[in-house]
Every structure is written in C-alpha cells, then in structure tokens.
N, C-alpha and C positions, 0 to 999 in steps of 0.2 A: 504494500500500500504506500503511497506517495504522502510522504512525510512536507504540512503545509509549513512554510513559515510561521513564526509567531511574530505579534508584535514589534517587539525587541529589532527583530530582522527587515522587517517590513517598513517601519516606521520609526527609526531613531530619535526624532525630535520630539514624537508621544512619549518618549520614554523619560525625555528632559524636562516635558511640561507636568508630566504627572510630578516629577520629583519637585519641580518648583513651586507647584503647586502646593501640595503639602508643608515643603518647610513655608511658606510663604504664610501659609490659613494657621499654621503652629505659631512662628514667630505672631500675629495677629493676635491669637489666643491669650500667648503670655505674655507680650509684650504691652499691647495696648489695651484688649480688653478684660484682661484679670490681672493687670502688671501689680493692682494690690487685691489680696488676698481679700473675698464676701461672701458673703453667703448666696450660692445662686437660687435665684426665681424659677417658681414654673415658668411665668413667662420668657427668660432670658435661655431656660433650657429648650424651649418648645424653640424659638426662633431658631437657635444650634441646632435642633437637630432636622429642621427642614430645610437648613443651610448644605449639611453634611449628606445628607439625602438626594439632596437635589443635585450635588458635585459629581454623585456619585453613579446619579442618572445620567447625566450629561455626560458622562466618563460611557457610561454603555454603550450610549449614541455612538459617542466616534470609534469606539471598538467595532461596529457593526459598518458606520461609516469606513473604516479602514480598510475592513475583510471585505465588505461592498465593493470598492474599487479592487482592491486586489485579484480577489478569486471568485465574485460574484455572491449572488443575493442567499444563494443553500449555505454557503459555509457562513457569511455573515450573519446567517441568524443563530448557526449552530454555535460561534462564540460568543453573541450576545446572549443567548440563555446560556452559557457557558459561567459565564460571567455574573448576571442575574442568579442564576441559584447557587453557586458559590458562594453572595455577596449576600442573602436570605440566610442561607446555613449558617451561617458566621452570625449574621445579625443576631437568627433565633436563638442560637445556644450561647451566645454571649449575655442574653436577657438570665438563664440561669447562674452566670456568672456573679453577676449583677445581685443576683441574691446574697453570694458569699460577702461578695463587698460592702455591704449592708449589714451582716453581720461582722465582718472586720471591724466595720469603723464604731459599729455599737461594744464590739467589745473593748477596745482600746480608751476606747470614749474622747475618740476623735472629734474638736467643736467642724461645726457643718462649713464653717468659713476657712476651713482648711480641707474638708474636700478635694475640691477642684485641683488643687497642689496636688495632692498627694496623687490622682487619678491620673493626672495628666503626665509625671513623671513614670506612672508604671506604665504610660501606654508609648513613651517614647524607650522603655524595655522593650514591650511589645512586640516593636517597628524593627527590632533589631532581629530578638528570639526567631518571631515570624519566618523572616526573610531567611534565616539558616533552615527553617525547620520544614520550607515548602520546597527552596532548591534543594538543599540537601535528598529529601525524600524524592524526588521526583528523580535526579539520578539513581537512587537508589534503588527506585520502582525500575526505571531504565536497564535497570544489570541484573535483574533477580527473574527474569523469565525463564520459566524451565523448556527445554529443545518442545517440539509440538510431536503431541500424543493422540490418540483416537480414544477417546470416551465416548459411550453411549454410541458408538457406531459415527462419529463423529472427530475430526480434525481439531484438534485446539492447539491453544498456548497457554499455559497456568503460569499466573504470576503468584509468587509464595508472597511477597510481602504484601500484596493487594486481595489475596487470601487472608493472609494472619489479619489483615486491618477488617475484614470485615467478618471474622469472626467475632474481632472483639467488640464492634460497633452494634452489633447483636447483643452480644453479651451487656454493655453498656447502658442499652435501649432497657431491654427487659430489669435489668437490675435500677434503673432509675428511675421506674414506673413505680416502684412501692418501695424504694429508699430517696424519698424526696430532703428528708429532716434528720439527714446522719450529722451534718455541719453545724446542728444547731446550740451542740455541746462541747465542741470543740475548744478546745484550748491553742488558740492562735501565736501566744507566746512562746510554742515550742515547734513550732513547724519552723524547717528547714531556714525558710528567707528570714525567720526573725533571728534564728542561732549563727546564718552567716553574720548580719551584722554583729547578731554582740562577739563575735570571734574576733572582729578585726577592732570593734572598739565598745568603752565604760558605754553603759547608755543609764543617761539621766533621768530620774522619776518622773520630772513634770514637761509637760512640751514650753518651747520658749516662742511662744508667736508662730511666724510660719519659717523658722528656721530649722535646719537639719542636722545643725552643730549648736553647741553652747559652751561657755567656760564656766567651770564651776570647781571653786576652792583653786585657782591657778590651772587646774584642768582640762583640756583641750575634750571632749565627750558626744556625744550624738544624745538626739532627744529621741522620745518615743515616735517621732513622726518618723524619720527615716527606718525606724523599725516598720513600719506600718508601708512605707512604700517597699521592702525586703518581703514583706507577708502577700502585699497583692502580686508583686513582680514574681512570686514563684507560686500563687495561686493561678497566674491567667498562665504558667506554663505547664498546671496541670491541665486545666483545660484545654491548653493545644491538644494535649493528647488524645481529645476527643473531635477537637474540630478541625484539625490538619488533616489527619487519615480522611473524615469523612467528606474534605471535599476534593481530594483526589480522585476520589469516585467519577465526579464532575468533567475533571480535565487533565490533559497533563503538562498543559504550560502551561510554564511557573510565573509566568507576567501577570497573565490571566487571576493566575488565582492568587498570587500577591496583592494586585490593586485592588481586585474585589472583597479581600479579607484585610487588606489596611485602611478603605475606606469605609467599610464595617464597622471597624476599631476604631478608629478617628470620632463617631459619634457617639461610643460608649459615655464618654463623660454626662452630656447633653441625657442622653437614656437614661443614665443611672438618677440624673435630680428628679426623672418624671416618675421614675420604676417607685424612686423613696415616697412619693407624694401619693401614688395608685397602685401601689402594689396588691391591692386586694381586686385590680381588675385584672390579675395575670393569675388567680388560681388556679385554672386548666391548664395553662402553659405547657407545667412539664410533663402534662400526660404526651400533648403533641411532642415536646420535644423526643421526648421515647419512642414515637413513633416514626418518629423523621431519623433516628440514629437507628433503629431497625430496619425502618425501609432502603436504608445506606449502606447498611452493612450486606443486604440480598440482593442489590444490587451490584456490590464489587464480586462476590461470590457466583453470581450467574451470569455475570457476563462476558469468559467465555465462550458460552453457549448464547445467552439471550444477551443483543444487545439493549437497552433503554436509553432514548435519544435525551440531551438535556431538555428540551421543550416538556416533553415529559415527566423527567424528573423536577423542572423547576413549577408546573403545575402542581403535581405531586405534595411540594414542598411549601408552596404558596396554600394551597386549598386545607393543607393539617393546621396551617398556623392561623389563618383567617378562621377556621372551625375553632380551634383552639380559644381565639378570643371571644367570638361567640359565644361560645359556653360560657367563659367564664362571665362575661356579661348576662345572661340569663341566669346562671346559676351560681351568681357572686359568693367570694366567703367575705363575710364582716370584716369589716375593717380593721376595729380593734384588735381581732383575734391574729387577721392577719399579723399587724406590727407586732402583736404580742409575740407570736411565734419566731420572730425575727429578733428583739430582744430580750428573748429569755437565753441564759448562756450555761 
C-alpha cells in the first residue's frame, strides 16, 4: 500500500504556524492575561475555552484543506476525522482527568487563585511528555509487526504492541465502569511527583503566594505549590497511559495526533474552572468514557481482519459522549453530593 505523506512532508510552514501559534496563545495566557495570579470566572473560563475550540476547528479545516489539495477530497476527509476523533478522545478522557485535579487541589488545599498556575505549568509538562510518548510509540508501533500469517482462512499482519494496547484498553474500559471512586482516598502526598520533588529539595509547610521557592530560616526551600505541580505532572502521565494507546487506534501520524491531543490539552485549564463549577452535570460521563476505551480497544484488536474507517469511529465516539451528557442531564446526581464526593479524602 502506498504510504501518503503526512503533514510535516506536505506542508512545512503548517508545521511552523501550528508551533507559533501555541507558544504565541501561551505567552498571551501568562503573560498578559493571568500575568497576576485570580481566581478565574465561569465567564472568563467559558470565553477560553471557545477560544481553544475554535483554534482547534480551524486547525481541522486546513488539515483537510491540505490533504484536499494534495491527494484529493477521500483522503482529506479520512485525516480530518482522523484528527476530529483523536482530538474528542483526548478531550473526553481528559474530562476524567479533570476529576483527579479536583481532588489534588482539594487535598492540598490549594487557594483557587492559584489554580490557573499550577494547571498551566503541568500542561506545559504535558506538551513535552506528549510529544515523546506519540512519536516515540508510533515508531515503535512501526517495528513490532509480526511477518503476515493466514488466520481464519485469511492473510494478515498482527501488530503485538497495537494488540497488547488494546487489550488493555479493554481491560481499562470495563475496570472503570465500576471503579469510578478508587482516587477518592488517596493520599496525594506520597505519589511518585510529590517524592521527586521533596528528593531534590526541604519543602515548606505553608504556600508563599504564587511562588515555587521561598526562604525560610536563611533556607533556600520549595513551597507546597510546586509539590502540587510534581503531583498533577505525573498524574496527567498516568493518564497518557490510557489516552496515547487509544488514539493510535485513530492514526499513525504523529502530527496528526500530536496537534489534535495538544490542542485538546491546551483547553484543559479553561475545562477544569467549568468541570469545578458543574460537575454534577458530568455524572454519566464515565460510564461513556468506558465505553469509548472499550470500543478502542476492539477496534485495534480486529483490525486486522475488520477495518473501521475514522468517520466511523469519530461518530462512534461523538454519539457515546453526547449520550453520555444526556443522561446525565436527565438523570442528574445532586450537586452537593457530587462536590461532596470530591472533597471527602
């Protein structure tokens, strides 16, 4: 099969506008519109995140735009849902993220006008982790194909690591259907990102404003906020581990599913001040998300044999999650109970 271009190959200046773009809407972020640390609005998170939405549509456009000129209107649409349900997947299972961070900052007892800081630093981790962990894998998907066999009466190619990922995407799915409230007990102060930082330094009792460092007794020290940034930086990398594999499934350019999962990420902040404020509209959520990490996992495993186009899979993936909200709008949990559940520790 004739291996297309991606991107990257096609269009070199896309690849410079996407980057400028970003550091551009970051520096903007930090610089001028949170250059001091508040508490953010629904209103000012609702504008973000139809800002980062809307970049992100417009980002689709010319992806299709590109493949359009290049190779015509069949491939352009098969990267633009390429892209679209990569860029869905990300978003939805980011939203269960999103819970943990909720509880991080209830446990530490992190004030809300230090939020935005701390969210913003783990996702410029993120941008880094990401970027290893989709090229990385995507070569790796590249070299793990086993010689072609006859199953079922049938010619294939089995790939072992896009097997083992959708085993465990399975496995994931069902085990997350009725362990919604394992993190609710959690002791945050002893996971991984918070013991690297105190390995490297004292950390001080009380936060100093929205600093990272402080002096104390002539003591050079870290305050509990950069522990808090150490906690989400290696919570959102356990969640790669669910959301990397499963949107390989999707595609195997890494541009592709780069852009579509860093301007994903790029709106988490904006999400998380809406998620704090309605969180008792997302109770169904993680039923769908279980089904969207099941449905991901049977599709890297059959497809060998069955393929499933993205158009498909990005219906698929849109119709659980608009179900999903549905419900929980019809059959809302309380409010109360919700945030209760979130700050009981």
């Amino acid at each position: 099969m004739e291996k297309h271009q991606s991107i990257l190959e096609l269009h070199p200046g896309l690849v410079w506008g996407f980057a400028v773009t970003v550091v551009i809407m970051l520096l903007l972020d930090l610089g001028v519109f949170n250059k001091k640390s508040h508490e953010v609005s629904s209103k000012e998170a609702t504008i973000w995140s139809v800002v980062w939405i809307s970049l992100s549509m417009i980002f689709s456009g010319v992806v299709y735009w590109v493949f359009n000129q290049a190779d015509g209107h069949h491939l352009a649409v098969e990267k633009f849902t390429q892209y679209q349900a990569a860029y869905w997947i990300e978003k939805a299972l980011s939203v269960d993220n999103l819970f943990v961070f909720i509880l991080v900052f209830g446990f530490f007892k992190v004030p809300k006008y230090l939020h935005h800081k701390v969210l913003f630093w783990g996702i410029i981790g993120a941008l880094i982790f990401r970027a290893i962990f989709i090229f990385a894998g995507v070569e790796l998907i590249n070299l793990t194909y086993l010689p072609e066999m006859h199953i079922f009466g049938e010619a294939v190619k089995i790939n072992i690591v896009m097997a083992l990922f959708g085993i465990f995407l399975i496995y994931a799915g069902i085990k997350s259907w009725g362990d919604g409230g394992d993190d609710e007990d959690e002791d945050f102060s002893n996971t991984a990102g918070a013991k690297l930082i105190k390995s490297f330094w004292k950390v001080a009792d009380n936060y100093d404003g929205d600093k990272f460092f402080t002096v104390k007794n002539g003591i050079r020290m870290a305050t509990p906020l950069l522990v808090v940034v150490g906690v989400i930086e290696f919570t959102d990398v356990l969640f790669a581990v669910d959301s990397i594999p499963a949107i390989f499934a999707i595609s195997d350019d890494p541009f592709i599913l780069y852009t579509s999962n860093i301007f994903a990420i790029l709106g988490l902040r904006s999400l998380y001040f809406l998620l704090a404020n309605f969180i008792h509209m997302f109770s169904k959520l993680p039923y769908g998300l279980a089904i969207i990490l099941s449905f991901i996992g049977v599709k890297m495993l059959i497809a060998p044999w069955i393929h499933i186009s993205s158009p498909i899979s990005l219906g698929v993936v849109g119709g659980v999650l608009v179900i999903s909200v549905i419900l929980s709008i019809m059959f809302p949990e309380k409010e109360d109970e919700a945030k209760e559940k979130l700050e009981e520790k």
